[in-house]
Every structure is written in C-alpha cells, then in structure tokens.
C-alpha positions in Angstrom: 27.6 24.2 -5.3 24.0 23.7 -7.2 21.1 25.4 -5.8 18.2 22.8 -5.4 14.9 24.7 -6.7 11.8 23.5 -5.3 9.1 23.3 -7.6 6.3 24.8 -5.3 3.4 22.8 -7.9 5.4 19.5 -7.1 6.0 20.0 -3.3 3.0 18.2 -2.4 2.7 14.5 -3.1 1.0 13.4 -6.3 -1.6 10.2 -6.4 1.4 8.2 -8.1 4.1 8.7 -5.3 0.6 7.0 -2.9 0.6 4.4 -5.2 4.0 3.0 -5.2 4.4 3.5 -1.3 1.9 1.1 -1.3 2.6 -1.1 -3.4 6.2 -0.9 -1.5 4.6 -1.8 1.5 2.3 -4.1 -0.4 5.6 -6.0 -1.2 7.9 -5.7 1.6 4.2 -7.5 3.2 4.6 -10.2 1.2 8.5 -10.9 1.1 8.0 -10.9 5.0 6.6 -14.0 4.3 9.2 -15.3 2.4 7.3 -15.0 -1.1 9.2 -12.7 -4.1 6.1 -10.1 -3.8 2.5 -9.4 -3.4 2.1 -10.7 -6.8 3.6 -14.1 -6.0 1.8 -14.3 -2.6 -1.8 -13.9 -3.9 -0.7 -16.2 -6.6 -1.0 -19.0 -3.5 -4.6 -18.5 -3.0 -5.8 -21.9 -4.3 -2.6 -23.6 -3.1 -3.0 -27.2 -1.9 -0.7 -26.7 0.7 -3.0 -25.1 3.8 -0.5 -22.6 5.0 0.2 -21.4 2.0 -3.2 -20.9 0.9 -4.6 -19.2 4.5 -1.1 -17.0 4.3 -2.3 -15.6 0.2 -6.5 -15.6 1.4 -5.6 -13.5 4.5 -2.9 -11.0 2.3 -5.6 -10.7 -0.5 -8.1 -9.9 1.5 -5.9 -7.3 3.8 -4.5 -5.9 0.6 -7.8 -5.3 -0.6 -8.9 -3.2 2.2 -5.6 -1.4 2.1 -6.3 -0.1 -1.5 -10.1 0.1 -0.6 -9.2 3.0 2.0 -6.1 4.5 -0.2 -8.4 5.5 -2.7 -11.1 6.4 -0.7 -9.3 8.6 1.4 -7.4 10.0 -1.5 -10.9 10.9 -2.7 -11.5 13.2 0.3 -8.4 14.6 -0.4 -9.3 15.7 -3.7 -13.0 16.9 -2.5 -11.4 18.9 0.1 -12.8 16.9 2.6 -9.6 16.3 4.8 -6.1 17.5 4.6 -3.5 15.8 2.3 -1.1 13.8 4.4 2.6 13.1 3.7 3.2 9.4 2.2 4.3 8.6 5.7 1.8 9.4 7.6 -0.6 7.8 5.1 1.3 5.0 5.3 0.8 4.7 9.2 -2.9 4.9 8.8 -3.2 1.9 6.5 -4.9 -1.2 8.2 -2.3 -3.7 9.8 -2.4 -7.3 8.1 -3.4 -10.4 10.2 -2.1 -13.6 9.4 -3.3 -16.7 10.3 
C-alpha cells in the first residue's frame, strides 16, 4: 500500500485547473446542442441557417460573459478580495446560458 502525500503548495486550485473546468463546461454547453464543441458552435455565427446562427450568437455572447466573470473573480482572488472557491463551486456561480 502507497502512501498518497499531499503537496500542501498544490492543495489549492491553480488558475489552469479554472480554466479547463470551464472550458469543460464551455464544451459540454455546446455538444448539448448537438455541435462537436464550443469551437464548432461559435463557428455558426454567420450561418445562413437562422437557428443555427441565433443558437452560436446567443453561446458567444453567454460564453463571453462566463470568461468575463472567471477572470474577474479570479482577480479578487489573487488581490485577496474574496476567498478562493473550489472549481465546483466556481462552477455553480458561472452565469446560466439562454438560448433562443
């Protein structure tokens, strides 16, 4: 039996382990919608097909704020102006998309 050491430097989330949760969610957003990814969704912002187009305009613009607030509130984090949340709970604060 191995003896997990916990690395008391690394037991708080770094900016990067934000970041991919995100861009998870981000994702899992997007293939919701029956699209690959965030990537591929977006790409369908000057589609010619209407439902297609309002689906990408309303995820840009939702994934947009999501990142806005991300780094903004990681900011605080990093000026000590509010507590650093687990990736979770972050996660849970993150604005809720609206689609058309």
């Amino acid at each position: 039996m191995s003896i997990i050491k916990i690395d008391p430097v690394r037991a708080a989330p770094r900016v990067e382990d934000y970041q991919t949760a995100i861009q998870s969610m981000v994702d899992e957003t997007a293939r919701a919608q029956q699209f690959n990814d965030g990537v591929t969704l977006a790409s369908y912002v000057n589609s010619t097909v209407e439902p297609w187009a309002a689906q990408a305009q309303a995820f840009v613009a939702w994934r947009d704020i999501v990142w806005q607030y991300a780094y903004a509130e990681m900011s605080k984090v990093q000026a000590r102006e509010r507590e650093q949340p687990t990736v979770t709970a972050f996660l849970g604060e993150l604005p809720e998309i609206v689609w058309p």
